[in-house]
C-alpha positions in Angstrom: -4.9 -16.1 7.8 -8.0 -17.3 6.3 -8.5 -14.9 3.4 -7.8 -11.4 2.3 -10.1 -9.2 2.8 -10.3 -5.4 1.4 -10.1 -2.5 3.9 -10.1 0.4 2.1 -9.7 0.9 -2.2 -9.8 4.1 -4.5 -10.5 4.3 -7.9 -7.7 6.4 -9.4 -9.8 8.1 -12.6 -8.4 7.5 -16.6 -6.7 10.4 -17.8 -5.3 11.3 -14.4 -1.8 10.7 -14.9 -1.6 12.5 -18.3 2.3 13.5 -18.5 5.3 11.3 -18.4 7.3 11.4 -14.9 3.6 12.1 -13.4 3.7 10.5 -9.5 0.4 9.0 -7.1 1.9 8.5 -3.8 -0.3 6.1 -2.1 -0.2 6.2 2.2 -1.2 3.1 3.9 -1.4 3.6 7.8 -1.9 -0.6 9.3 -2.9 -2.1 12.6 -3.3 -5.0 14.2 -6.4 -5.1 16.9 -3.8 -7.5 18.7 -6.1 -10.5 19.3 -4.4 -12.7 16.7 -0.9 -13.1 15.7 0.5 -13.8 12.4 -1.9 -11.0 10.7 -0.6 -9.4 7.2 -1.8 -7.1 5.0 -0.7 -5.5 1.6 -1.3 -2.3 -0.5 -2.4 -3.6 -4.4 -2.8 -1.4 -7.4 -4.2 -3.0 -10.5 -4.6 -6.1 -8.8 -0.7 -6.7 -8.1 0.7 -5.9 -4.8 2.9 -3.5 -4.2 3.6 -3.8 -0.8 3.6 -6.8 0.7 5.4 -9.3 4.1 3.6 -6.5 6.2 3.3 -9.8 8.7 2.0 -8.5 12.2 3.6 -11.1 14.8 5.7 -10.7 18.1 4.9 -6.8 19.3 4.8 -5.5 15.3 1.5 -3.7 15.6 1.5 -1.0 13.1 3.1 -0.4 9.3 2.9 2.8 7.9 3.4 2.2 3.9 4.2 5.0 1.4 4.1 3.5 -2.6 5.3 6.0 -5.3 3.7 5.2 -8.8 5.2 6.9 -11.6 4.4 7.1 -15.2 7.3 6.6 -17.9 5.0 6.1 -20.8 1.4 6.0 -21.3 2.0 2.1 -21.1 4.5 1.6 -18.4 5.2 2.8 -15.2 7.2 1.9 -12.2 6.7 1.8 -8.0 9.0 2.0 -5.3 7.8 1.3 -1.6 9.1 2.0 1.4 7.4 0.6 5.1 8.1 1.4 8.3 7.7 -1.0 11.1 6.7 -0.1 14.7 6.5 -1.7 17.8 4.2 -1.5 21.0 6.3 0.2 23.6 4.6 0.5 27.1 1.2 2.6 25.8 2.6 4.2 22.7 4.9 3.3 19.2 8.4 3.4 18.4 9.4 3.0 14.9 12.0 -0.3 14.7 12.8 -0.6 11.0 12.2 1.2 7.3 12.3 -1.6 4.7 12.7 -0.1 0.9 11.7 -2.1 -2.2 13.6 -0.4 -5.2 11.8 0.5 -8.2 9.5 -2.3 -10.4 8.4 -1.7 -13.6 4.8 -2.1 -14.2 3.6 -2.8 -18.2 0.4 -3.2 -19.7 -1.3 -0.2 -18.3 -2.8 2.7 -20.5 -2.7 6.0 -18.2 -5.1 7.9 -20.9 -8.0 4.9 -21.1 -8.1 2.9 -18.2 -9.1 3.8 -14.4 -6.9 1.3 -11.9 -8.1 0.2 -8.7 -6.2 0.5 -5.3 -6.9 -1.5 -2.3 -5.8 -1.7 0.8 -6.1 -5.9 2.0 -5.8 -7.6 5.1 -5.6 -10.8 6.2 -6.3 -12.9 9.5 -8.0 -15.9 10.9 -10.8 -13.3 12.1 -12.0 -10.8 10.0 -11.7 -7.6 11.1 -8.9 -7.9 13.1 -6.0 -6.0 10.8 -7.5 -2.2 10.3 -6.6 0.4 7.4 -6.6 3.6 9.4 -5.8 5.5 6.5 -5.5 5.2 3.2 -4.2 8.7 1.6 -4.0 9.1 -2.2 -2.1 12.1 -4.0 -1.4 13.3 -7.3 1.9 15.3 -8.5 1.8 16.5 -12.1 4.9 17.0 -13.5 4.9 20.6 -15.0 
C-alpha cells in the first residue's frame, strides 16, 4: 500500500474505565472492495496497533476483529485480539481461520485523566479500497 489511511475512530472518554478488571471490547468488521490485492488494515488504540497482518490477498476478503482491553491498574492494562478470516465462496463468506494474539500489556496510560483514541486504518495503493463496515465499541464495568 501507499499509506494508512483512517476509516473509522472513537474517542473512548477519561474516567470511563474507572474500576480495575473493567473491559472495552472493540469490533472491527473489514473488507476489501476487491480491485487491488495485497490490501491491509489494523485496529489501533492509543496510537499502537492492536491488531494487525490483516493482509487482504488471494480470495481473503473480509476480517472480523474483536480486541478486549482491560484495565489492571489505573496505569496499565492489557489486550488480547482474536480475527477471523473469511473467504469469497461463490456469492457469499465462509470463515477459513481464527487467529488469537494472547494478552499484551499496555503501560503508560491513566484511565481516570486521559481520553484514548481508537481507529480503525486501512491501507492500499488506492484509497478507499479497504472499507470499516463496522466499528462497534462496548463497555463492561466490573461490579
Amino acid at each position: 500500500g501507499t499509506a494508512w489511511e483512517t476509516l473509522k475512530t472513537y474517542t473512548v472518554p477519561a474516567n470511563t474505565m474507572t474500576t480495575n478488571k473493567d473491559v472495552i471490547h472493540i469490533r472491527a468488521e473489514f473488507k476489501s472492495s476487491g480491485t487491488v490485492q495485497n490490501q491491509e488494515a489494523r485496529v489501533q488504540f492509543n496510537g499502537s496497533s492492536v491488531a494487525t497482518n490483516l493482509i487482504f490477498a488471494g480470495s481473503v476478503s473480509r476480517y472480523i476483529v474483536d480486541v478486549f482491553v482491560s484495565r489492571i491498574t489505573n496505569t496499565t492494562g492489557k489486550y488480547e485480539t482474536v480475527s477471523t478470516i473469511y473467504q469469497s465462496i461463490f456469492s457469499g463468506y465462509g470463515a477459513v481461520a481464527n487467529l488469537s494474539i494472547s494478552p499484551q500489556a499496555i503501560a503508560g496510560l491513566d484511565w481516570t485523566a486521559n481520553s484514548y483514541v481508537i481507529n480503525a486504518d486501512g491501507n492500499s495503493v488506492v484509497a478507499g479500497d479497504v472499507i470499516c463496515e463496522e466499528l462497534q465499541v462496548t463497555y463492561y464495568h466490573k461490579s
